[in-house]
C-alpha positions as a Markdown table, in Angstrom:
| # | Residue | x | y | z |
|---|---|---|---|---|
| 1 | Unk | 0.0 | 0.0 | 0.0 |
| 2 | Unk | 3.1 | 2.8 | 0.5 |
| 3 | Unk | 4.2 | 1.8 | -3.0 |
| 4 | Unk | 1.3 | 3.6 | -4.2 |
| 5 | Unk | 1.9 | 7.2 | -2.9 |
| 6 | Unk | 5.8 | 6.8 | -3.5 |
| 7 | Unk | 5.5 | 5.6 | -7.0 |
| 8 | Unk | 3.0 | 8.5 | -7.7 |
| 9 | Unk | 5.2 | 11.1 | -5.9 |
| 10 | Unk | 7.7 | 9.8 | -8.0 |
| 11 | Unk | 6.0 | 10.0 | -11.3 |
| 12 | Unk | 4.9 | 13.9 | -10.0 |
| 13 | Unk | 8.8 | 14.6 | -9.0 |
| 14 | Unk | 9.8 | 12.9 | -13.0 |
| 15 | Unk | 7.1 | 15.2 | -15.3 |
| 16 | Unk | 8.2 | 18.4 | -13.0 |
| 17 | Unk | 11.8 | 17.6 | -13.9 |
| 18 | Unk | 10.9 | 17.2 | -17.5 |
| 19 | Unk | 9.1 | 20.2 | -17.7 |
| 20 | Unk | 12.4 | 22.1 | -16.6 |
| 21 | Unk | 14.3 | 20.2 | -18.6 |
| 22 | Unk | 12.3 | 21.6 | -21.8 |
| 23 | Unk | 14.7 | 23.5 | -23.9 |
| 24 | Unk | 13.9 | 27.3 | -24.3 |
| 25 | Unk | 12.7 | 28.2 | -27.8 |
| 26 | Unk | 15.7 | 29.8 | -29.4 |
| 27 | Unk | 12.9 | 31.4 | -32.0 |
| 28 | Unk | 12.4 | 35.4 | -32.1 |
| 29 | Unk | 8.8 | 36.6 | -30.7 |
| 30 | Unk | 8.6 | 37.6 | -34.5 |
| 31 | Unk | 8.7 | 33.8 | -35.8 |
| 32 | Unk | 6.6 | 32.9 | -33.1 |
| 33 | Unk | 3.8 | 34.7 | -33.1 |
| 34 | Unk | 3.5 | 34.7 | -36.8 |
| 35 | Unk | 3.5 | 31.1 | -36.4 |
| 36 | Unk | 0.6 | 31.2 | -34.0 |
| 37 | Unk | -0.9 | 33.6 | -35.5 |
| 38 | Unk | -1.3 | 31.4 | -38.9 |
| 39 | Unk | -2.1 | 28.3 | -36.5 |
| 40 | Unk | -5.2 | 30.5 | -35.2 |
| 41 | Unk | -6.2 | 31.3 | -38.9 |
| 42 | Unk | -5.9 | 28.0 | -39.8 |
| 43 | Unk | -8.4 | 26.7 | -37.1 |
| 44 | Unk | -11.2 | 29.3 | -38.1 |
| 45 | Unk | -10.8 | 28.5 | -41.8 |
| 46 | Unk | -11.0 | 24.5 | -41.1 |
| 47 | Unk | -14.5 | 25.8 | -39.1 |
| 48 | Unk | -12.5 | 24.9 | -35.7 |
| 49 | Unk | -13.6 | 28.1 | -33.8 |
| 50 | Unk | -12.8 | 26.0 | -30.7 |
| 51 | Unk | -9.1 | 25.9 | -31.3 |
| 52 | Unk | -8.9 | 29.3 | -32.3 |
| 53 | Unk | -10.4 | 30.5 | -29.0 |
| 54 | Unk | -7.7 | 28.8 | -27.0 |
| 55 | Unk | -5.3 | 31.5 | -29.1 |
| 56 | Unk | -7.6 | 33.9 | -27.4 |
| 57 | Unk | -5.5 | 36.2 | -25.0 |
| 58 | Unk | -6.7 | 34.8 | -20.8 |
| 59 | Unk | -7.5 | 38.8 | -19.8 |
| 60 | Unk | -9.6 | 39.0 | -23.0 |
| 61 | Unk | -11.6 | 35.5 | -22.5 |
| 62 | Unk | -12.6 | 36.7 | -19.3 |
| 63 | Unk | -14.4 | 39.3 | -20.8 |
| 64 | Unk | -15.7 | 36.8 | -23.8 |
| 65 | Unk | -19.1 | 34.9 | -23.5 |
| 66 | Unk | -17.0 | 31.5 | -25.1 |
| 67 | Unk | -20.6 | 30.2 | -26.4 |
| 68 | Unk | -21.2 | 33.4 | -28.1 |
| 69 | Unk | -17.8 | 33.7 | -29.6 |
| 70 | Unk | -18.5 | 30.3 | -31.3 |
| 71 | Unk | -21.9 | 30.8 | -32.5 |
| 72 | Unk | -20.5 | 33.9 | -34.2 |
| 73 | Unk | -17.3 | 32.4 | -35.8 |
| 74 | Unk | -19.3 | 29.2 | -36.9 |
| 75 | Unk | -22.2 | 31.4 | -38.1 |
| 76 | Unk | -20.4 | 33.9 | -40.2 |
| 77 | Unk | -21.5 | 34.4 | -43.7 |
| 78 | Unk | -18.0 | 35.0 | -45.2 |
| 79 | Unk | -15.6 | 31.8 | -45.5 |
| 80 | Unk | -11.8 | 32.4 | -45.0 |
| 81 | Unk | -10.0 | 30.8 | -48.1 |
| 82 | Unk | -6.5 | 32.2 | -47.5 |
| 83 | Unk | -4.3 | 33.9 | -45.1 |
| 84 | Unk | -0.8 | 35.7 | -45.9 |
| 85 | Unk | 1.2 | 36.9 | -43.3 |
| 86 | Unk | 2.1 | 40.4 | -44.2 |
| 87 | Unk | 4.9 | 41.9 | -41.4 |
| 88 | Unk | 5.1 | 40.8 | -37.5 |
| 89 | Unk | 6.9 | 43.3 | -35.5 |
| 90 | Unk | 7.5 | 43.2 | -31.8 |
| 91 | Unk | 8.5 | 44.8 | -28.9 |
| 92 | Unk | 8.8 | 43.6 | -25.5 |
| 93 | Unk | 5.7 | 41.8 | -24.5 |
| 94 | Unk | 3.8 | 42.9 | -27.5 |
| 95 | Unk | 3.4 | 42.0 | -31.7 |
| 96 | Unk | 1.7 | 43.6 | -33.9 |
| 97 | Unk | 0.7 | 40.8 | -36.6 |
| 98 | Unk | -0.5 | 42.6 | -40.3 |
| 99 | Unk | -2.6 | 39.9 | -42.0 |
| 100 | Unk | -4.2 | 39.8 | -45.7 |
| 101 | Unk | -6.9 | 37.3 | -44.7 |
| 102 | Unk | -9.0 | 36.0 | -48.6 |
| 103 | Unk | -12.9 | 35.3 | -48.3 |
| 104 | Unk | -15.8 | 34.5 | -49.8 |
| 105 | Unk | -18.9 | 36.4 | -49.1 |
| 106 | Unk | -22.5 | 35.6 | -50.4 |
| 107 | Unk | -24.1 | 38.4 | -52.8 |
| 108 | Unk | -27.5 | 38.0 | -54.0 |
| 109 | Unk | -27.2 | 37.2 | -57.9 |
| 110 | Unk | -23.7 | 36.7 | -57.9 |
| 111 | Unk | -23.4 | 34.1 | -55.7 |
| 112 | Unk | -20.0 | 33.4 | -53.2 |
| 113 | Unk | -17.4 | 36.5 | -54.4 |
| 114 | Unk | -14.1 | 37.0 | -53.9 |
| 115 | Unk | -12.3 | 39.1 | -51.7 |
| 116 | Unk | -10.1 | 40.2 | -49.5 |
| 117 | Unk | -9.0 | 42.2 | -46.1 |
| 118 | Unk | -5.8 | 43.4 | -44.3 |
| 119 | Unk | -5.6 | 43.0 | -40.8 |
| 120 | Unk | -3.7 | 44.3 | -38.2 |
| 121 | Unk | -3.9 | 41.8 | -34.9 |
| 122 | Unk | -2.3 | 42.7 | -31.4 |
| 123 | Unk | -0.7 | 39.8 | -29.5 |
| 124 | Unk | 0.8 | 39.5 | -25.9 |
| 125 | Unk | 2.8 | 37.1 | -24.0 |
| 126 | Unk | 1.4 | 35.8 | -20.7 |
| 127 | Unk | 3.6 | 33.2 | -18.6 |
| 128 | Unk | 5.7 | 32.6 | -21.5 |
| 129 | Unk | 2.9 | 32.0 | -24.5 |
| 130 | Unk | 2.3 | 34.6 | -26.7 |
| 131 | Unk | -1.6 | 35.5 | -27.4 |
| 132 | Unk | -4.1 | 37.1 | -29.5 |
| 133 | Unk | -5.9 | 40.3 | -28.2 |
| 134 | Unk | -9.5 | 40.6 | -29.9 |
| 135 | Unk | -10.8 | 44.0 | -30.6 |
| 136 | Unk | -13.3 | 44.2 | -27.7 |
């Protein structure tokens, strides 16, 4: 019966070693917020709102209703088709992300149309992991 909590304090002890022993990404905040920042795109054009929400900055999800967020992201008439990744620039705790995002929006008579719009996202880092700060 002692085996139990020792083998358990053990396996506790082993996965907090291993999560010090995780080697710092040697990546600029640049690369890795435009990496996260096409991860997030990718999950609302694949309709996976729920993904894209976790990209969602903690201070501004408190302020979010979630269910409402996903009812509007899976609800929107326009499709994404396309995102380009114009410039990422940072500065201490803070990107600024500028985005060329393609859609497709329903007109009467004409049916799903082209288009485009540029972008301009804010992210943050908070405990490490950089995040996306909606316009509220």
């Amino acid at each position: 019966m002692m085996r139990t909590p020792v083998l358990l304090a053990a396996a506790v002890l082993l996965a907090a070693c291993a999560q010090g022993l995780r080697k710092p990404d040697s990546r600029s905040p640049e690369e890795i917020v435009a990496q996260r920042a096409k991860e997030r795109w990718e999950h609302l054009m694949q309709g996976r709102p729920e993904q894209a929400w976790e990209y969602i900055a903690p201070g501004s999800r408190a302020l979010l209703d979630r269910a409402s967020y996903l009812a509007q992201k899976r609800n929107a008439p326009v499709m994404y088709t396309g995102v380009e990744l114009l410039e990422t620039s940072c500065e201490a705790e803070a990107c600024t992300v500028e985005l060329k995002v393609h859609t497709q929006a329903p007109l009467p008579f004409a049916g799903m149309v082209p288009g485009y719009s540029l972008l301009r996202e804010r992210w943050v880092q908070s405990e490490g992991i950089w995040y996306f700060v909606p316009n509220l």
